[in-house]
Each structure stands twice: as C-alpha cells, then as structure tokens.
C-alpha positions in Angstrom: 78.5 96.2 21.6 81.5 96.5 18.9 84.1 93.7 20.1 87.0 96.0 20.9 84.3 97.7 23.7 83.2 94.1 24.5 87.0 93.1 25.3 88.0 96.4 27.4 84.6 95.8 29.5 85.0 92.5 29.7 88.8 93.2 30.9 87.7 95.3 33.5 85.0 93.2 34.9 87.8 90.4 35.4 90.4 92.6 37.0 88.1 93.8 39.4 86.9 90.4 40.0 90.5 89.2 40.6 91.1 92.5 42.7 87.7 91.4 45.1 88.9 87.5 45.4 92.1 89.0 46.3 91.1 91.2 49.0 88.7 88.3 50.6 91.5 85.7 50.2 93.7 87.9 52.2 91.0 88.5 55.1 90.0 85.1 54.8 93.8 84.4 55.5 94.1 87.2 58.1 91.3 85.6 60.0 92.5 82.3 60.0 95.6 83.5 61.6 93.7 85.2 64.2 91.7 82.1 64.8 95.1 79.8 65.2 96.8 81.9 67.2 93.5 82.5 69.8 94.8 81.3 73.3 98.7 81.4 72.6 101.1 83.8 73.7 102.5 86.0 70.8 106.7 86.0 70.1 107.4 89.5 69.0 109.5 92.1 69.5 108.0 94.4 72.1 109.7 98.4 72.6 108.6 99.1 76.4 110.1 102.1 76.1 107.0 103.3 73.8 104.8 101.1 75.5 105.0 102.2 78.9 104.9 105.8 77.2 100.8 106.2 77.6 101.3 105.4 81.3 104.4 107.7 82.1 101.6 110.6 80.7 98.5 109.1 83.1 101.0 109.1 85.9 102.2 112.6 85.3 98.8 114.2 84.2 97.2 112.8 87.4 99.6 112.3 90.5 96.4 110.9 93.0 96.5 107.2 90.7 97.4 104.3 92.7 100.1 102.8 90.4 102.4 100.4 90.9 106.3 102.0 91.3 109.2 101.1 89.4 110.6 99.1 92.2 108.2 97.0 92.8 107.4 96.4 88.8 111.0 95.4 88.3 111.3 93.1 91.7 108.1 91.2 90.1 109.5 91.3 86.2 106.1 92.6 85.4 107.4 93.2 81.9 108.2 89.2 81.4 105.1 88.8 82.6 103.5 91.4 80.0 105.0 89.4 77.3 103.1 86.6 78.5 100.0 88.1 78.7 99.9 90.2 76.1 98.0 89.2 72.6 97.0 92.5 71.5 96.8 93.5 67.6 97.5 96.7 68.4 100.1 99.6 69.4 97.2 101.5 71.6 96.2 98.2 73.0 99.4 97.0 74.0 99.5 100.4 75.6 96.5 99.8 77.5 97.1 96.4 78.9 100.6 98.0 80.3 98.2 101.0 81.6 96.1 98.6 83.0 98.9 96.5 85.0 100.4 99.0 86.7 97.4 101.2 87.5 95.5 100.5 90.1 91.4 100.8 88.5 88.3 101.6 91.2 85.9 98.5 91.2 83.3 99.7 88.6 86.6 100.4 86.1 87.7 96.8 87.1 83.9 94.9 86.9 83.5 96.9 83.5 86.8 95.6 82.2 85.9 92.2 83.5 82.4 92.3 81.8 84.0 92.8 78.5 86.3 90.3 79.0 83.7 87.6 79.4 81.8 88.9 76.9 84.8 88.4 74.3 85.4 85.3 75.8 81.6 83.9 74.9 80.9 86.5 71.6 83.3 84.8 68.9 81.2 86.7 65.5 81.6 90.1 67.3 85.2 89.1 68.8 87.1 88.3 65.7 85.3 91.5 63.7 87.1 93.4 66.8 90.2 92.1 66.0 90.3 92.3 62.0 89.4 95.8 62.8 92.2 96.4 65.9 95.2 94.5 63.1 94.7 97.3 61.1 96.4 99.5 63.6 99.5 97.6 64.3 101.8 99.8 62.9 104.4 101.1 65.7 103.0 104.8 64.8 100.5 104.0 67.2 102.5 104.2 70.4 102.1 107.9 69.4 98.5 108.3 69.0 97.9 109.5 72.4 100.9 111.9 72.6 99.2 113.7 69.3 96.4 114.5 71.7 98.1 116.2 74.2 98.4 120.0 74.3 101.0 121.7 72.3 101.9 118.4 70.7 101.0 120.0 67.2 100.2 123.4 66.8 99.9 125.9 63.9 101.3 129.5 64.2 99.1 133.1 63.1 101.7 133.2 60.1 100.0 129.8 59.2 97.2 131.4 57.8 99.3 132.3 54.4 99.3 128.9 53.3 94.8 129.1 52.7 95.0 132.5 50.9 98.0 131.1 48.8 95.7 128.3 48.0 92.9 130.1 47.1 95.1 132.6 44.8 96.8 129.5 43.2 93.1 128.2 42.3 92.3 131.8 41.0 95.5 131.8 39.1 94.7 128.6 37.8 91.2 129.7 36.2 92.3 133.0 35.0 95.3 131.4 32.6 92.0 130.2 30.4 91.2 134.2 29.5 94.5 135.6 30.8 98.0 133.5 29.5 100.3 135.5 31.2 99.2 134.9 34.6 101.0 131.5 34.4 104.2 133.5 35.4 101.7 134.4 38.5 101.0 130.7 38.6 104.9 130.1 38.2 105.9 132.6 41.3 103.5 131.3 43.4 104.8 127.5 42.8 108.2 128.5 44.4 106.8 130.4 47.2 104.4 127.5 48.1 108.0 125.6 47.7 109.6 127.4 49.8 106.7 128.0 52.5 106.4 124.4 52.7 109.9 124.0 53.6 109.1 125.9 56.6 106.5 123.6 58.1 108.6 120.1 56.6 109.9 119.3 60.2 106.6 119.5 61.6 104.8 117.4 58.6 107.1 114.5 58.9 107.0 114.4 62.9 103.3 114.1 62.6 102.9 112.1 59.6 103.5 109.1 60.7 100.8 109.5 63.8 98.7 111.1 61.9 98.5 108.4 59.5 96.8 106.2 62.4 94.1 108.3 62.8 92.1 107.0 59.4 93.1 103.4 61.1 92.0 103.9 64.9 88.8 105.0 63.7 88.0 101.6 61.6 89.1 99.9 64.7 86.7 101.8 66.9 83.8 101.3 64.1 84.6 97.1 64.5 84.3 97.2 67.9 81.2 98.8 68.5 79.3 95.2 67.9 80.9 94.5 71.9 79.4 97.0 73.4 76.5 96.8 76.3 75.0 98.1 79.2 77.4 96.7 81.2 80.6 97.8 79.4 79.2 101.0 79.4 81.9 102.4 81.0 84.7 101.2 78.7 82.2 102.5 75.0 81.1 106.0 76.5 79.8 108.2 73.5 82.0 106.3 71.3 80.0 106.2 68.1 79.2 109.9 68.6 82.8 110.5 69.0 83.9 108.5 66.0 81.0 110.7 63.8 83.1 114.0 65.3 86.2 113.5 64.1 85.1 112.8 61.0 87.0 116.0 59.9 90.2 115.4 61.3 90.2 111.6 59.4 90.3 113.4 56.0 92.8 115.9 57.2 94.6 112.8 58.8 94.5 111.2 55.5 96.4 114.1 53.6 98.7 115.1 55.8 99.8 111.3 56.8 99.5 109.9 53.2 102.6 108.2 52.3 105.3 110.5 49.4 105.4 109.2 45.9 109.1 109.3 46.8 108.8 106.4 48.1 106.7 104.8 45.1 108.5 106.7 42.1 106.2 104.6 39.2 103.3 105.7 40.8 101.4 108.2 38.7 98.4 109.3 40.8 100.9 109.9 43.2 103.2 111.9 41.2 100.2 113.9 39.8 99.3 114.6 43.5 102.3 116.1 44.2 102.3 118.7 41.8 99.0 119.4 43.1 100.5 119.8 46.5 103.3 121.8 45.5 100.8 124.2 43.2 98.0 124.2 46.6 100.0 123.9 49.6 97.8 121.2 50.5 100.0 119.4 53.1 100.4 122.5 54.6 96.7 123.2 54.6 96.2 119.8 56.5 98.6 120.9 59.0 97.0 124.2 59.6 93.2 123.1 59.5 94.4 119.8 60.8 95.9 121.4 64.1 92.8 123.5 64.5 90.4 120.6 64.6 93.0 118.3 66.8 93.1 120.9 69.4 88.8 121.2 68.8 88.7 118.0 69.1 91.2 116.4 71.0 88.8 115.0 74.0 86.7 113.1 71.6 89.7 111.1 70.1 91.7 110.6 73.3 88.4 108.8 74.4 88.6 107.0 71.6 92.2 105.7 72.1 90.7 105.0 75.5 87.9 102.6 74.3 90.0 101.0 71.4 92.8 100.5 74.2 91.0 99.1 76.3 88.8 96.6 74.0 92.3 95.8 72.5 93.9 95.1 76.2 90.4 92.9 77.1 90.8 90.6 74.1 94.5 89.8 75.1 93.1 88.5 78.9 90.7 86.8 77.0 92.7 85.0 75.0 95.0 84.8 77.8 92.4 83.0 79.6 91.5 81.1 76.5 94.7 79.0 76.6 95.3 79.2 80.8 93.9 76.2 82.8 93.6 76.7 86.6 92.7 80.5 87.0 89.8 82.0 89.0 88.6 85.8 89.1 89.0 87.0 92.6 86.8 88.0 95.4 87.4 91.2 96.3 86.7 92.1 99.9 86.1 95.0 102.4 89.3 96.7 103.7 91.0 95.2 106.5 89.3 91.6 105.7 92.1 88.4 105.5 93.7 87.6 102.6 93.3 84.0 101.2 94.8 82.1 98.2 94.5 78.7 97.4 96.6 77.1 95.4 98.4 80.0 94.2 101.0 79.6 91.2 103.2 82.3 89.3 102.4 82.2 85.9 105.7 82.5 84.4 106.8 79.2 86.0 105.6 76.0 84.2 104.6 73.1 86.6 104.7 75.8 89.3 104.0 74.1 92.7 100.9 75.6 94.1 100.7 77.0 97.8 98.1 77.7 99.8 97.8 81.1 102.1 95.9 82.7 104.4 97.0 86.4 106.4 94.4 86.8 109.1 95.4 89.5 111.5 98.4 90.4 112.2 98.2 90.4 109.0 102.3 89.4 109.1 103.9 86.6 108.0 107.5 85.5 108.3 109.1 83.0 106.0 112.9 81.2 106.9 114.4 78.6 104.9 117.7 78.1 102.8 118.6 79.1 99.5 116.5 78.4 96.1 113.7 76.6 98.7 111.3 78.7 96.9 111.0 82.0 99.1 111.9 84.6 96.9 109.5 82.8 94.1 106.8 82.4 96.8 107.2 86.6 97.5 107.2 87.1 94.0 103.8 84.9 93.6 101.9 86.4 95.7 103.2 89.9 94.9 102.1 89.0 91.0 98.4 87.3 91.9 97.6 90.1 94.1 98.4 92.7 91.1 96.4 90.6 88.4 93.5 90.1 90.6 92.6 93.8 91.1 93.9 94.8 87.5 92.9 92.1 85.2 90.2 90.0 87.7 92.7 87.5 86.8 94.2 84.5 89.5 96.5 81.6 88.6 94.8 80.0 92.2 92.0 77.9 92.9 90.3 81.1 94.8 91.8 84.7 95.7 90.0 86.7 98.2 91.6 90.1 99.8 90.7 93.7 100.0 92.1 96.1 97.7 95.9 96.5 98.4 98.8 98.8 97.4 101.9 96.6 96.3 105.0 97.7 97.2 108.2 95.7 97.1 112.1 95.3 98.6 113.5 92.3 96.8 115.9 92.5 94.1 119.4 93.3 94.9 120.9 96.6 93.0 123.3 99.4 93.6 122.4 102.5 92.0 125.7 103.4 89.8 124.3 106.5 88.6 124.2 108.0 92.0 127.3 106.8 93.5 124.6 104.6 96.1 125.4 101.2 97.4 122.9 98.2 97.7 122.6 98.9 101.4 122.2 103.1 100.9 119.6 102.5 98.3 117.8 99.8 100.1 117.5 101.9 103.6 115.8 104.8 101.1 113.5 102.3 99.6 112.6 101.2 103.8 112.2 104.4 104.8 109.8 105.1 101.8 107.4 102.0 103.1 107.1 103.1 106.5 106.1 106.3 105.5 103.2 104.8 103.0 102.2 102.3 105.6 101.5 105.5 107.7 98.7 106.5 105.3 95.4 105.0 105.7 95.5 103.2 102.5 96.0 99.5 102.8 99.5 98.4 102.0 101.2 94.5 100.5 104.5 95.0 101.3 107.1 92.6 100.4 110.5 91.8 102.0 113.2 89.5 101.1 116.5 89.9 103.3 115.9 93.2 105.4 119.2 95.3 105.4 121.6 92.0 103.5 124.1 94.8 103.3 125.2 95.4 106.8 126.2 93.1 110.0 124.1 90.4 111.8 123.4 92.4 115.1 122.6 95.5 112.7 120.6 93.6 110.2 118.1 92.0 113.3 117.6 95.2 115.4 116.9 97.1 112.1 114.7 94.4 110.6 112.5 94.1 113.7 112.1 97.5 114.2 110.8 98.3 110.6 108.6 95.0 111.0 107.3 95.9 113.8 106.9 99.5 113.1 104.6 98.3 109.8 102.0 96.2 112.2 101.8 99.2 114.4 101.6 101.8 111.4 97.7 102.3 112.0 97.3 102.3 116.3 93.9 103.8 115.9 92.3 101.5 113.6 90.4 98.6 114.6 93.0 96.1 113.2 96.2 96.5 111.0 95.6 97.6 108.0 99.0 96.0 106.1 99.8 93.0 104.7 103.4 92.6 105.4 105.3 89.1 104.0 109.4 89.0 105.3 111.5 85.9 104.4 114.8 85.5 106.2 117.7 83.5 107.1 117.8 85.1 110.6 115.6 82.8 112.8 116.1 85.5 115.8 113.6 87.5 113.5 110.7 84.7 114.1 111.4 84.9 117.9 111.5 88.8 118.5 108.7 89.0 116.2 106.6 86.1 117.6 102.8 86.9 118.3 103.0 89.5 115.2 104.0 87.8 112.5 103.1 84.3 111.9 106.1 81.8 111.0 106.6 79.9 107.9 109.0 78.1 106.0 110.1 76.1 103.1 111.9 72.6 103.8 114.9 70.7 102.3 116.1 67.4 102.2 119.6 66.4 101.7 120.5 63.0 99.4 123.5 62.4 97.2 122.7 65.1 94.9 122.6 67.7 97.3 119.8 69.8 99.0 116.3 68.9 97.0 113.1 71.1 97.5 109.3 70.9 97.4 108.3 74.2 97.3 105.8 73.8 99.5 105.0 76.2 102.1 104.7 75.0 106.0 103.3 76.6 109.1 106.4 77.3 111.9 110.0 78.1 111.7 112.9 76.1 109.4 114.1 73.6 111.7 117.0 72.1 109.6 121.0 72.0 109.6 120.7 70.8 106.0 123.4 73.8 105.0 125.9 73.0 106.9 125.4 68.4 106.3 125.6 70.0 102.8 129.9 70.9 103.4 130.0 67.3 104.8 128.8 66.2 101.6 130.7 68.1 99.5 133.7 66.6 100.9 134.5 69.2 103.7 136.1 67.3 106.6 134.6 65.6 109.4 136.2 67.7 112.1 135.0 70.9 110.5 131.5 69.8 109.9 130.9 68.6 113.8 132.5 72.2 114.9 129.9 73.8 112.9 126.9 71.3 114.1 128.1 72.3 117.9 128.2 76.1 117.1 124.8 75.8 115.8 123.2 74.0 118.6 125.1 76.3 121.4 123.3 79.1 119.3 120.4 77.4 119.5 120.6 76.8 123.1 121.4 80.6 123.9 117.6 81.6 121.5 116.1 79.1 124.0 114.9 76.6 121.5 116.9 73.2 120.5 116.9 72.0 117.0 
C-alpha cells in the first residue's frame, strides 16, 4: 500500500476508534450516573402543567375513571408528593406516574404494575438497559407524544397531494436536464413553487417537529425495555414488539419531518446539502403528508406504545423510590365494606414523621379534637396520602395497610374562590353538598374533614356539621353496613357528644411547659380533655383575673354538655 494510502487509512481507522471510545465513555458515564443516583429523589424542574396534560385527556376521553379531583389532590399536595416520588428519565414516564396517582387502576392493572415493580427492583442487567434506553427521551417534546396521537392533532388536506407529483416532476426534471438543458428553467420554476408551497404547510411542520422528533426516540426506549417483560406484566407489554415493528414507517417519516434545520448548525455541510434537496423535493412536506396518513393508520399502535414506555418508566421511579425508602409495606387490599387498618402510618413528606396506628371498624367514623398544630390536620392528610399510594402504587409508609378499595375525597384546605366572586364558606358548602351526593352512590367513599363549616357561627357550624356527619353514616340504609369511611377533626367537643355511638372519638394531646404548648403526635382513643389553650394566655403573661374567668366559663360549659373536665 503506497504510504500516502497507508496514512489516510490509517487516519481513518483512528478517528473512528476515537469516535467508538467516545461514544462508550459517554454511556459508561451515563450509566454511572444512573447507578449513583438509584434510590434518591431527583431536584429538577418539573412543568405540571404538561405533565398533568396526559391525564386531563384520560379524564376527558373516558368520564366513568375513578380519579382523584382537584380538591382533594391539592388538600393532600399530591404534586409535593410527585416530586418526591418521581425518578423517571422520561417526559412520557413522568406522565404516567402522574396518570397513575390520580387514577384510580382495577386490581389486575394495579397487581401488574406491582409485578413490574418487583421485578425492576430484583432485575438490575435488564433494569439499567430500561433506563439508558427511557434517558433518551427526556427531551420536554415528550409531554406531547400522546397529544400527536389524538384525532385531528395533525392532519393533511386533499390539496396535500401536490406536494408527491411536484416531487416526482422535480426528479423527472432532474434526469431530463442530462439530454434536455433547458429544462433546468422547468427545474428553476418548480424550486420556487416548492418554495412557496412549503410556506403553506411551515406552521404545521414546526408545531409537529418537535413531537415528531420523539417518535425515532420512544421507539429505542420501547426496544430497551422489552428484556422486563413476562407473563405476569403481561398487561403493562401487550403486543408491544409487534407494535414497535408497525410503526416502522412512521419512525423514518418521523425522522425527516422532526430532523433538526441546518439553520441552526450553519457549518454543517450535509445539512446544507439536504436542504437544497428539500427545497428541490418538497421532502418535509412529503413527511407531513405521508407522515399524517400513517399517524392516523397507525395511531392505536403508538399510543400503546406511550402506554407501555409510560408505564415501565413510572414503575422504575417506585422502584427506585422503594430503593432508598425504609419502613414501607405493599398493602392488603380487602373486600368492600371490610375495616380499615394501618399500623404505624407516616406521611412521607415529613422526616422523622411520628407513626400512628388506626383502625375504622364499623361505623366506619371517627372523630378527632385537639388544639392547634397537635397534628390533626397532618394525621388527615396521612391517611388521605397512604390510602391513595396503596391502591395506585401498592405502596405504604406503615408497618401494614389493609382496606377495601376507596374513593378519596377531601374538605381541608382553606380557600376563597376569587375568580367567582365565592367566599371560603360559599365554596366550602358546594364542596359538602358534592360529598353527600357521592356518598349516595354505592361506591365506597374516604372522605376527609377538617373544620366543618369554619366560616359561619358556633350554633350554625354544630347543627350543620352533625347533620352532614350523620347524613354520610346513614348514606347507604340498605346495605348491610356503612359503606364510607368518614375521618372529622374538630375543636367543637359538642360534635363528639351528638355524634357519640357513630363516630368513634379521638384526639391528639398537649402539654404545657415554659416554652409553650409541646405535642407528640400521637393519636389517642376518647375526646381532648385539656384547658391547655386557655393556661397558655396565663403563660403568655395574660392576667390572673382573666385567666380564672375563662377556666370558670369553660367548666360551666362543661357542666351544661354533662361531662366535667
């Protein structure tokens, strides 16, 4: 070989050697950070907007889920909570998990989900493969993958069809300049109409670009996965290899019509070469046209696999949740209208969260008094979150969950709605009303209070609290028990009497020192049975005469309930 040849190959061979070491130092690196950060939370920015955007369309393409409202997700800052548990690599999987939290799944969707869970957990070859796959599709295109899928999101129009034949005249135009010269000017003409034709269907192209471009990526990430699947996730995988092998068409019109501008890369040569080749061909427009075509062909086969991607994506995050989470359980999930029993219960957003145990046999009711910040809100709030991660995620910070399936719904945070001229009180009678009518329904109910009716006067506030209280015990007279859960906590201790023998009393204690009140958090059976609030003024430096006036209204108050404190 002459040494100039010798040189060039041997120039080659090394820059494709240091192109290959390269590309494995940079998964090698890639993997390392996915093996450091396994079992920790993630600290990035998160737009909920786009994420919650695949559930807004679940919600509003099927109105029979079970899904957990907007109340009731704010009252229980589900989305702090989703920025705890979620260590997804990617858009469609951060989706999912969100999907997954507020929708209520049927038990073989939940046992499936839980299956691939463990299997993630104990697989950690076909685990990290899963996830160099899914970090390929963390571009925040993503969120949109679904919305490409749904009707009308991207159509072609009958005029469309000009942008083919003026393709296939440019290539005849093309050949016959070799015998013919003059039909360059053809060639010329047809260049600005393609120009102009394309400027037509520019708003399109760049709306679906960027989607489009995640197709090529979502289909990597559902080849990686496929080493997870079983018999018994089964439900979660589908058809997806067969799926994947039909849209093999739309990834190459995906890849065109999402490719990046050599606008953006102006030294790039291959680029600028393959735009005059688009502007001669129409070939972005071409991808539109055949691309919208095959996406409404074919538009089942890649929502399901979103769906399995999603999903694989939204399991590895619990896993890795789990991974660096001591003290959860899975729960037991019972009949309907069996008691509900946690152990140990903590909220996971709370570190060195004071565990509680609780069980709601019938009644099924339990009321909870004690004074402010001694943990009642918190302990709503606890149980309102483990109940949602048990039959979502099979996930409990407790030492054991068991409870039937139950519908969440909440009345706890304190709001007036501006936008509709409502006070706290208007919107919180509307948000009432709304529970008694669910707990009306056969379908078994967890409904959380905290201060029935706040916003009006004492006599008011009782009547009205024990009537809805009652009223939700009574909701289902023909059924051989009740079937709602229903958890009240108030300062109003005539509540525990007129409600005695229906709901069960509880409450959290104080103690009063030189500090001030101090709390335990820890939940006790019977009513509060301390004047700790009012030793507090004395405290505080309120005088003597003033405190022993409010001791003696107290216990004539007392006296007149028929119980002495």
């Amino acid at each position: 070989m002459p040494p100039p040849l010798l040189l060039w190959f041997l120039g080659v061979t090394l820059a494709a050697a240091a192109v290959l070491a390269y590309g494995r130092r940079q998964l090698a690196r890639r993997l390392a950070g996915l093996r450091e950060a396994w079992g920790l939370p993630r600290d990035i920015d998160r737009d909920m907007w786009s994420i919650a955007r695949y559930y807004r369309m679940r919600v509003q393409a099927d109105k029979t889920v079970n899904s957990l409202d907007d109340r009731t997700w704010a009252d229980l800052d589900m989305d702090g909570l989703f920025s705890v548990l979620d260590r997804t690599q990617s858009g469609v999987g951060r989706q999912f998990l969100y999907a997954r939290l507020r929708i209520q799944p049927t038990e073989a969707q939940r046992l499936a989900f839980e299956s691939l869970v463990s299997r993630i957990g104990n697989d950690r070859a076909a685990r990290e493969s899963a996830q160099m796959a899914l970090s390929r599709l963390g571009d925040a295109s993503a969120y949109d993958l679904a919305t490409l899928a749904q009707p009308g999101a991207f159509n072609s129009r009958p005029w469309h069809l000009v942008f083919p034949i003026l393709g296939i005249a440019m290539v005849i135009s093309v050949g016959a300049t070799a015998v013919m010269p003059a039909a360059i000017f053809v060639l010329a003409a047809g260049a600005v109409i393609s120009l102009i034709l394309r400027g037509t269907v520019a708003h399109n192209l760049r709306i679906v670009a960027s989607a489009f471009r995640q197709v090529g990526p979502l289909l990597a990430a559902a080849d990686g996965i496929a080493a997870l699947n079983s018999p018994s996730v089964s439900l979660v995988f589908g058809g997806l290899e067969s799926d994947v092998r039909r849209l093999a068409r739309l990834r190459r019109y995906a890849a065109w019509a999402g490719r990046e501008s050599s606008a953006a890369s102006p030294g790039d040569l291959s680029g600028l070469v393959l735009e005059y080749l688009n502007l001669l061909f129409c070939l972005d427009a071409n991808a539109l046209f055949f691309g919208a075509r095959e996406l409404r062909l074919r538009a089942p086969e890649l929502l399901r696999v979103i769906d399995a991607v999603g999903e694989v994506d939204a399991a590895l995050s619990i896993a890795s949740y789990r991974a660096g989470t001591s003290g959860w359980c899975s729960p037991t999930i019972l009949p309907a209208r069996s008691s509900v029993r946690m152990v140990n219960v903590r909220h996971p957003l709370l570190r060195d969260a004071v565990p509680n145990t609780v069980t709601l046999a019938p009644p099924h009711g339990l009321i909870i008094t004690g004074s402010n910040m001694s943990g009642k809100s918190t302990f709503l709030r606890t149980v309102g979150v483990t109940t949602v991660l048990a039959q979502t995620i099979s996930t409990c910070l407790a030492d054991a969950y068991e409870a039937p399936p139950l519908i969440v719904r909440s009345c706890i945070g304190r709001n007036d709605d501006m936008s509709q001229g409502k006070s706290y009180y208007m919107v919180e009678v509307e948000m009432v009303i709304d529970l008694v009518l669910a707990a009306q329904t056969p379908v078994p109910h967890l409904i959380l209070f905290d201060e029935l009716f706040r916003g009006t006067n004492a006599v008011e506030r009782i009547a009205a609290g024990e009537a809805v209280l009652a009223a939700l015990m009574a909701a289902a007279p023909h059924a051989p028990g009740p079937a709602h859960v229903v958890i009240a906590a108030t300062h109003d201790q005539e509540l525990v009497d007129l409600l005695d023998g229906i709901y069960a009393p509880f409450h959290f204690s104080d103690t009063i020192d030189s500090e001030g009140l101090a709390f335990d958090y820890r939940l006790r059976p019977g009513p509060a049975a301390t004047r700790n609030a009012i030793a507090l003024l004395g405290l505080r430096g309120a005088p003597p005469e003033l405190v022993a006036r409010a001791l003696a209204r107290a216990k004539v108050m007392d006296q007149a309930r028929g119980t002495v404190l």
